[in-house]
N, C-alpha and C positions, 0 to 999 in steps of 0.2 A: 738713598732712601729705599726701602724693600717697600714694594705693591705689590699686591698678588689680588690678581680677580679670578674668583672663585665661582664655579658653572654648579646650580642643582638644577639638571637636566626636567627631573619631573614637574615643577614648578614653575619654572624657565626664571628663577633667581639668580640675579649677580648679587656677591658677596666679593666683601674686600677687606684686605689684611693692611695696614698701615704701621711702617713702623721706619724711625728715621736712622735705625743701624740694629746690626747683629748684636743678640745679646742684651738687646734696649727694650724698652717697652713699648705695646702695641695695641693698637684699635682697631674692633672688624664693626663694620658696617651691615648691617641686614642676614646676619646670621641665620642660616635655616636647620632648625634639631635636629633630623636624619644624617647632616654634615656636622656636629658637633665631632666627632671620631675623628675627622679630617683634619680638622681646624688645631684639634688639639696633638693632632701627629707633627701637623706643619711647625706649630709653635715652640714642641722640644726639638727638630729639626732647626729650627732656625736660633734656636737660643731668646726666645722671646719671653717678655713678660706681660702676659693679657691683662691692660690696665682700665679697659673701657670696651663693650660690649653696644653699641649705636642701634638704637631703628628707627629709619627714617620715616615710618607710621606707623599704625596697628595693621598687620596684614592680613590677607581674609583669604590668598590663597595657598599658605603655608604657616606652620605652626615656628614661630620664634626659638631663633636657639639661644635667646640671651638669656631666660634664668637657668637652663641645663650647661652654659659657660660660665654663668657664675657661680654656681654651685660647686663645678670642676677644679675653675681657677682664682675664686674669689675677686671676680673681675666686679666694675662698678656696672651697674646697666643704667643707658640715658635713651629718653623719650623725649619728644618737645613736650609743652606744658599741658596741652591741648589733649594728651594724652586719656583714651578710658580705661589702660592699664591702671590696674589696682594699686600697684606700688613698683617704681622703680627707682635706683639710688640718687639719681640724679634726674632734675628737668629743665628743658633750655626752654628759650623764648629767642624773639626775633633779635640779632642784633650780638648775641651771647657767641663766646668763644668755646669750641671743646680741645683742651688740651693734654697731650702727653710730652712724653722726653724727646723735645725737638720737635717739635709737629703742632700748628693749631691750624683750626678747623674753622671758618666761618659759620655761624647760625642763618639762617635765612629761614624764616618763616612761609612756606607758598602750598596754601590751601587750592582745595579743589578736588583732587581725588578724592580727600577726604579730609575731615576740620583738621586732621594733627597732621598733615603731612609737613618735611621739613628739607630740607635745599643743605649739602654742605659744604663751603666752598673754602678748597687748600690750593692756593696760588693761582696753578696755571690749568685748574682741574675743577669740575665741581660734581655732585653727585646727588645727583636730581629725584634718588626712589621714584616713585610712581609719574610725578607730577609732568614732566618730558623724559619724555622716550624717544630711541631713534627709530626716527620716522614716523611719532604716532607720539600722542599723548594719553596718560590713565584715566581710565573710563571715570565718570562723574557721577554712576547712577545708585550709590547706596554708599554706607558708613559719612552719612554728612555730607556728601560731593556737590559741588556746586561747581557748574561750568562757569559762572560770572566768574565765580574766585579764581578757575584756575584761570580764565585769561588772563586775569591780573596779574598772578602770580608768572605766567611765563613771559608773557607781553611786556610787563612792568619790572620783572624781578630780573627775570634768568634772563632773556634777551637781549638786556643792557649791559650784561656782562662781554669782554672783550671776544670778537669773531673766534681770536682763535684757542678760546678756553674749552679743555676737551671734557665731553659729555661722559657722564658715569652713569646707568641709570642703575633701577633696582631688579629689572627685568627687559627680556629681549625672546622673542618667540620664533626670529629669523637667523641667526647665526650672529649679528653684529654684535660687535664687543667695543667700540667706543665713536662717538662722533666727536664735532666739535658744536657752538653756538653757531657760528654763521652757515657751517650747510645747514643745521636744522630751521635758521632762518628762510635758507631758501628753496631749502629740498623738503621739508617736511609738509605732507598733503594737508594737515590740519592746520598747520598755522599759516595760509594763503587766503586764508578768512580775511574778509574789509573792514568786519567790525565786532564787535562783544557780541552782538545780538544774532551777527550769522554763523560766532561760533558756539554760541548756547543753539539754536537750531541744527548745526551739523553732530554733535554729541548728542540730542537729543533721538535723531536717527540710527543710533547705533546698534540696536535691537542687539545687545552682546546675553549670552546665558551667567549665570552666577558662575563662578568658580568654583569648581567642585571641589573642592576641601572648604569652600566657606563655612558651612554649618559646625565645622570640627575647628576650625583654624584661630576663627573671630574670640570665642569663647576663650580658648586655650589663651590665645594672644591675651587676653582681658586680665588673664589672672596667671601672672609670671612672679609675681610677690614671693619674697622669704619667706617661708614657713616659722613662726617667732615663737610658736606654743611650748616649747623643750625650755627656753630661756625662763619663760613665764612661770613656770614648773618650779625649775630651780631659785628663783626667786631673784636673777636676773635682769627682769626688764621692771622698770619704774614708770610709770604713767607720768604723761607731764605734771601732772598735780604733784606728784607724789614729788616728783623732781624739783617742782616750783619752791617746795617749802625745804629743802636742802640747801638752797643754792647758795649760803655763805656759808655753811657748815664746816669748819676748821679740820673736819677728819675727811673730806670728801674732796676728790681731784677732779675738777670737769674736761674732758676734751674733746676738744672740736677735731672730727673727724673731716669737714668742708674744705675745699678751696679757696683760695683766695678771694675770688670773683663772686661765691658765695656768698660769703660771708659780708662782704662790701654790700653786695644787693638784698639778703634779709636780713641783716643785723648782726651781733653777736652775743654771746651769755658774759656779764662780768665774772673775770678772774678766770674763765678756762684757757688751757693750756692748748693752744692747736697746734695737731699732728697732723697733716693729709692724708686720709687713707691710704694712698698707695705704700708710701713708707712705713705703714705700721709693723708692720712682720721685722723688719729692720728693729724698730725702734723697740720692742719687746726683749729683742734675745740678750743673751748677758751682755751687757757691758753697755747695752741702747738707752737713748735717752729715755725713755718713760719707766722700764724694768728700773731704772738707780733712781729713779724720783719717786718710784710709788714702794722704791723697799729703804729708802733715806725716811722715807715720811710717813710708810707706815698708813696713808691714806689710804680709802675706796676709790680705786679709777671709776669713773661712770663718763661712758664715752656717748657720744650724741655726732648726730649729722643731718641733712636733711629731711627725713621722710623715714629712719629708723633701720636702713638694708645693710647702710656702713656698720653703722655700730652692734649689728648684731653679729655682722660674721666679727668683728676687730674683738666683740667679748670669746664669740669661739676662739680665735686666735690666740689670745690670751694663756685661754684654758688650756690651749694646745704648748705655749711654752711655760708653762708651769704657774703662773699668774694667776690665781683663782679669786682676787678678792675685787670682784669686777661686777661693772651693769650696763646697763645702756637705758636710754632715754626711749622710749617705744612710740612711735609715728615722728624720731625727731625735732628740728624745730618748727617745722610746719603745725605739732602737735603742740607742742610748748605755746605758740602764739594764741593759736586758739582757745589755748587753757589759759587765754591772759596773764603769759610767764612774761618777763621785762627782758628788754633787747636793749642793746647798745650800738650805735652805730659810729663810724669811725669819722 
């Protein structure tokens, strides 16, 4: 497996590279913009393919490098649900898996820092963002934080995890680069608390200042979304409505851009064809499955995925291998439902 944790000194962020082999596809965790440069030197260095771009919350003392990596590398970007990000390709919930080529991730839901914070745990490792830290837990006192939650969430969530599962956080102000659960069980000052209520009172004494990039960070972080107006232009993207009254149309191809796990948990469109994003650039070029079914048939591909970020760059991609007779679904099926479009479930 290739790990690399990744230092931005000025923010004191850890950042992590995941990938189960050279050559294979890869996920970073908590990407900070300034390190976008690095991240994508690392990646033609190592033979990687950026398949998923992670943040473990909306962060408030650094600006996100996940839509300036998706932009780069047409990576997918994931928030948990809880998320006030505007738009991103994908959203997990508690209990959900994130996976690549040889690699899944556990979802763990553990508020407290802040309503979306999110826990992610791969085997013998979990990677805690704000929520525990070594030596210290993330402050409680703005973006939603509640000190009850995080008790719960480390007390009840991370804690139960085995002694010697090694800690990742998302930040470190002291040099430290990884703990495990059981010293932070019994080294850590903040969790020596007896009860919820003396460690809502020890967080309440923190008297911490904001974090200076807050004002710049929070906002920017808010709004990482595609830019879909060019598509719009071209005449491109369909509104679910517009979508809604196609949907059996003999000259139109549907494709589900989603994952498996998706698709299982909000439905699916009758009659489209699913391709997962990550394969699409594949499936395009001569000789790919979609290029010999959309020039056999003569159809309109109109591609769709969650929330609208897949299908917009897959209609660029398209256009990029010569394909022009394309659209996409705009906000997704997230948009589609609300437009009371019909689902099928398996």
């Amino acid at each position: 497996m290739i790990f690399r944790q990744l230092f931005d000194s000025v923010s004191g962020t850890y950042s992590y590279l995941l990938a189960s082999r050279l050559g294979g596809e890869a996920l970073i965790l908590d990407p900070v913009l300034e390190k976008v440069d690095r991240y994508c030197q690392l990646l033609r260095e190592l033979d990687l393919k950026l398949v998923k771009a992670v943040d473990t919350h909306l962060h408030a003392d650094h600006v996100t490098g996940l839509g300036e990596l998706r932009d780069r590398t047409h990576c997918m970007t994931v928030m948990g649900d809880q998320t006030k990000a505007d738009v991103v390709a994908m959203r997990v919930a508690d209990g959900d898996k994130v996976t690549i080529e040889g690699l899944s991730l556990d979802v763990m839901y553990t508020p407290g820092h802040t309503d979306d914070s999110y826990s992610y745990l791969m085997g013998d490792r979990v990677f805690t963002g704000d929520t525990l830290l070594i030596r210290g837990t993330g402050r409680t006192d703005f973006q939603n934080g509640s000190s009850r939650a995080q008790y719960d969430s480390i007390f009840n969530r991370l804690l139960k995890l085995p002694d010697e599962t090694m800690v990742f956080p998302a930040h470190d102000y002291k040099g430290d680069t990884v703990s495990t659960i059981g010293e932070e069980r019994r080294y850590n000052p903040r969790l020596q608390v007896r009860s919820v209520d003396e460690y809502i009172e020890l967080m309440a004494n923190l008297k911490l200042p904001n974090p200076k990039m807050m004002d710049v960070a929070v906002p920017a972080n808010m709004h990482v979304g595609l830019h879909q107006e060019e598509l719009e232009k071209e005449g491109r993207a369909l509104s679910a409505v517009e979508a809604i009254r196609i949907l059996h149309r003999p000259d139109i191809l549907l494709v589900d851009l989603r994952e498996t796990n998706e698709r299982i948990k909000h439905g699916m469109l009758e009659g489209a064809l699913h391709t997962p994003y990550p394969g699409i650039e594949e499936s395009l070029k001569p000789g790919g499955m979609l290029r010999e079914v959309a020039a056999a048939t003569g159809r309109r591909v109109v591609f769709f995925c969650a929330f609208g970020e897949r299908s917009a760059m897959a209609v660029a991609a398209a256009k990029a291998a010569g394909l022009s007779n394309t659209a996409h679904i705009a906000g997704g099926i997230d948009a589609w439902k609300k437009a009371g479009g019909p689902v099928v479930h398996a």
